[in-house]
C-alpha positions in Angstrom: -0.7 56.6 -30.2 -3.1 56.1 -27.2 -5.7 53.6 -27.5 -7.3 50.8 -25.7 -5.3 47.2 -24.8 -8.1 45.3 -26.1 -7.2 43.4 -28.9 -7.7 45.8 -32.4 -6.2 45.7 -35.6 -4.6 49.4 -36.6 -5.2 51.3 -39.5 -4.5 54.6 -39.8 -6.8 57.5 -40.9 -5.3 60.6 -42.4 -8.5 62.6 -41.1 -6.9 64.1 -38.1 -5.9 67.0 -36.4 -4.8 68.2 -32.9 -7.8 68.6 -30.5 -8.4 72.4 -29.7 -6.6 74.3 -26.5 -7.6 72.9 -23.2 -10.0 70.1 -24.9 -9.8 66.0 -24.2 -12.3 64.0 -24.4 -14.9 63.9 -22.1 -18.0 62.3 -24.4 -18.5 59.2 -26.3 -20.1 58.8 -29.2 -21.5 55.6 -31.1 -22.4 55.9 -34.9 -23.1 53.3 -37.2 -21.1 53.3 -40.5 -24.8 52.9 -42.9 -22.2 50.9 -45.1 -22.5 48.0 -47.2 -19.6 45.7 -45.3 -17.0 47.0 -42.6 -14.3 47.0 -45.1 -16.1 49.6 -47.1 -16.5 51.6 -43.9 -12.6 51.1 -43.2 -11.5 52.7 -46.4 -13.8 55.4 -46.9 -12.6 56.5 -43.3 -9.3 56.2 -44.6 -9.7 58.2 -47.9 -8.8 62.1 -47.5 -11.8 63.4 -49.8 -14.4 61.7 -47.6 -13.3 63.8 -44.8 -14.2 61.6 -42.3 -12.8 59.6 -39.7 -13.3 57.7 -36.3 -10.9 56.7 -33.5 -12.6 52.9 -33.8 -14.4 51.0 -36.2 -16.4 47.8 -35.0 -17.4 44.9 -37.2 -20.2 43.0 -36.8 -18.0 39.9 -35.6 -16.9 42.1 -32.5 -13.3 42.3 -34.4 -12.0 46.1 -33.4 -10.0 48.3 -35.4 -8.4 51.5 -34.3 -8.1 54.4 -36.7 -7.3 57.5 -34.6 -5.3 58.0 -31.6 -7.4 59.1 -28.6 -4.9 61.8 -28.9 -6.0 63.2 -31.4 -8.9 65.0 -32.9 -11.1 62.8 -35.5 -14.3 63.8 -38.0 -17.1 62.1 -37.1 -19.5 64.3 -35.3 -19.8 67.1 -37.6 -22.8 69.7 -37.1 -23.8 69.0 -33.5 -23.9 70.6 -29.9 -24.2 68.7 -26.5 -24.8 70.9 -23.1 -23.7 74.1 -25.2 -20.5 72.7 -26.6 -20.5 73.0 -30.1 -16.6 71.3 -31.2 -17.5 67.9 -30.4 -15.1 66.3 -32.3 -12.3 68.3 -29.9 -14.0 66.7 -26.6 -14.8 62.8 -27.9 -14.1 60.1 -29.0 -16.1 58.5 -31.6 -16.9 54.9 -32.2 -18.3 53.9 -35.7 -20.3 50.5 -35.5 -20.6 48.5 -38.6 -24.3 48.4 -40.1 -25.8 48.8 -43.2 -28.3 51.1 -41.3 -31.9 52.9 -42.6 -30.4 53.5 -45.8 -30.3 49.3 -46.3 -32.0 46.6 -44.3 -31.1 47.7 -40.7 -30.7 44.6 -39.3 -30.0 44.1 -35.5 -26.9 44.6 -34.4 -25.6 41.3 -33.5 -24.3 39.9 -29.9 -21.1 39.6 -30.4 -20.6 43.1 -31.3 -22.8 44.2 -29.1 -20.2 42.7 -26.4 -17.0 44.1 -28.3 -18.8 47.7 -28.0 -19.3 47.1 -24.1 -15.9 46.1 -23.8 -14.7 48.9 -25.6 -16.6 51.9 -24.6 -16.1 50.2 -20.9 -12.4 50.6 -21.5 -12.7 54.1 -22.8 -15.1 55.3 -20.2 -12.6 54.0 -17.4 -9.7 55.5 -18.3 -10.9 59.0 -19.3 -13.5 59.5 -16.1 -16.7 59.8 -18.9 -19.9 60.2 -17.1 -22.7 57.7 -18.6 -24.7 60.2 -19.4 -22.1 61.5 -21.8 -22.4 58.1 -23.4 -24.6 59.3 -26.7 -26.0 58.7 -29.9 -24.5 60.5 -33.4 -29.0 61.4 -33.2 -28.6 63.2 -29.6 -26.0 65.5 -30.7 -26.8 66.3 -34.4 -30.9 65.7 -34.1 -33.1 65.6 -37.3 -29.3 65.7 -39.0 -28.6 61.8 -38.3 -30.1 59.2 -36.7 -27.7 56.4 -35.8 -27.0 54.3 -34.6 -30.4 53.9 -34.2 -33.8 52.4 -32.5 -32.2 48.8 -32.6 -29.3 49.7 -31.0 -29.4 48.0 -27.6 -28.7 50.7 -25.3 -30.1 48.7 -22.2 -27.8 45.9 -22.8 -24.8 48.7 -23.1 -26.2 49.9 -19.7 -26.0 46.7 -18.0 -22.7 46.2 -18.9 -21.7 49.1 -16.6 -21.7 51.8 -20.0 -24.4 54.8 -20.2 -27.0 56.2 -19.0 -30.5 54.4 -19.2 -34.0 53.9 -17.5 -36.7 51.5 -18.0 -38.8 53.4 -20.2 -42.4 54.3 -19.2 -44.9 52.3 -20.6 -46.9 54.2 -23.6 -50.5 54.7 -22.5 -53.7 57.5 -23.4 -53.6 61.0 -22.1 -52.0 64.4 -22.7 -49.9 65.2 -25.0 -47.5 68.0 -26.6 -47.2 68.3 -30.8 -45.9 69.8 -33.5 -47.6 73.3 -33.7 -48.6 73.9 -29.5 -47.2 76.4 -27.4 -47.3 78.1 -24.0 -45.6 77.1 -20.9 -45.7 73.6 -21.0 -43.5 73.8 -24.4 -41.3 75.5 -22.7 -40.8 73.4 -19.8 -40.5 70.6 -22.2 -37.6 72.2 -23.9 -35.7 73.4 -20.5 -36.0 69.7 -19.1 -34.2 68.3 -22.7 -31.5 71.3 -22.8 -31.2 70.2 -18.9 -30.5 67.5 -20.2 -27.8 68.1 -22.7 -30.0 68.7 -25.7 -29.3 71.5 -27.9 -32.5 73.2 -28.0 -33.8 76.7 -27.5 -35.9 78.0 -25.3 -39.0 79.4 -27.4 -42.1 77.9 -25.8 -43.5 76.9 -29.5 -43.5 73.2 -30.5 -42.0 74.0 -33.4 -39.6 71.6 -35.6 -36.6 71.9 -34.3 -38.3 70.3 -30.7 -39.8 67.7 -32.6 -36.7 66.5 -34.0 -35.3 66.8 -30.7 -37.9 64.9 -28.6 -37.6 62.1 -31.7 -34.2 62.1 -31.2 -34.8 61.5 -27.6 -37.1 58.8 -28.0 -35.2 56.9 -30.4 -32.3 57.0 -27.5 -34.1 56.2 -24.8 -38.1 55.0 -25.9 -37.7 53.4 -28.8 -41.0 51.6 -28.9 -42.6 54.8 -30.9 -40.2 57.6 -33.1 -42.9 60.2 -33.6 -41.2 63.4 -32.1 -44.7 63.4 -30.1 -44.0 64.0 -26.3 -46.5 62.0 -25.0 -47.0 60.6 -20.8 -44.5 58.3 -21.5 -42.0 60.9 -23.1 -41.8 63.1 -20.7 -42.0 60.8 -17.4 -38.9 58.8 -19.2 -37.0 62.3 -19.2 -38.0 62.8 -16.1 -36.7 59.8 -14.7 -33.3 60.1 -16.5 -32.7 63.3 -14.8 -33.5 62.5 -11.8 -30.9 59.4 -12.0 -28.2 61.8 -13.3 -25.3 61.7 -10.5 -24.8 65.0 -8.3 -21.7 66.0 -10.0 -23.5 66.2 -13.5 -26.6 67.8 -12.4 -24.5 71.1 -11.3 
């Protein structure tokens, strides 16, 4: 089974298969488990109705448990798309971080996993060549369909610790704006610079609800300080910024 050298406790999940032809994994993805308590998390993962699984599970003391080879294929993206590719589950690998989530009191996620997610998706990025900005959210891939792990995840923290991709996001001031229910070319320009991105949009040049889920999906990632799938200033010159800091190789 190939897997990190980090410290981890192993238990197996039945919820596997091969990955497809000519996939390996070239994104990561962090989730949170929206559980009562990690244990929970770890047997549901490992139960074959709940069709569901993860190649790692992290507790909020930071303790790691492996559940899927990185060999092999796991269930936890579901639905979802990233830069056209729709089998994400055949081309990740998927980290499930324990926390009660939205669904119970959300509460922070503490330091010392914080530092045991670092380490590990450090590890993972290393070995397998993953670019940061193929470091994502369960919400970037599957928007208005989940939404973990979330506003309080600490993605800046993650990106100084030498995982992801992340910019200091503009400051939220008056001015312009795009909504639910505009149109015309700068809709449309919106929406090419998010699938430019890597966000599964189309190309309709109507704000319609699909690109609101998408831009809120967006801003809980990267501008946290207000979820309202608005594309305001600050919106828009954040995605601006983040593309501009993409390396070379990923922008062709």
């Amino acid at each position: 089974m190939i897997g990190t050298k980090l410290p981890r406790r192993v238990v197996l999940s039945p919820n596997i298969e091969p990955r497809a032809a000519g996939k390996f994994p070239k994104l990561l993805i962090l989730h949170y488990t929206g559980m009562e308590t990690a244990d929970i998390a770890c047997n549901w993962l490992c139960v074959p109705e709940s069709r569901v699984s993860c190649h790692y599970l992290i507790d909020e003391q930071g303790g790691i448990v492996q559940m899927v080879g990185e060999e092999m294929r796991a269930w936890h993206a579901g639905v979802s798309s990233w830069e056209g590719e729709t089998d994400i589950n055949s081309c990740s690998i998927g980290i499930e971080i324990h926390n009660s989530g939205h669904g119970g009191d959300y509460p922070a996620f503490p330091a010392m996993q914080m530092q045991a997610v670092a380490a590990l998706s450090r590890d993972i990025v290393q070995r397998h060549g993953i670019l940061p900005q193929h470091v994502l959210a369960h919400s970037d891939i599957a928007p208005g369909r989940k939404i973990d792990p979330g506003e309080k995840f600490d993605w800046r923290f993650l990106h100084g610790e030498g995982v992801g991709h992340w910019v200091p996001p503009a400051a939220i001031s008056s001015g312009a704006y795009l909504q639910q229910g505009d149109g015309g070319t700068t809709v449309l320009a919106l929406q090419g610079l998010l699938k430019m991105y890597g966000y599964g949009i189309e190309l309709t040049g109507e704000y319609d609800e699909r690109t609101r889920v998408v831009v809120e999906a967006f801003q809980r990632h990267f501008r946290p300080a207000r979820l309202d799938g608005v594309a305001d200033q600050s919106t828009i010159a954040t995605l601006h910024a983040l593309l501009q800091a993409r390396p070379a190789s990923a922008a062709a």
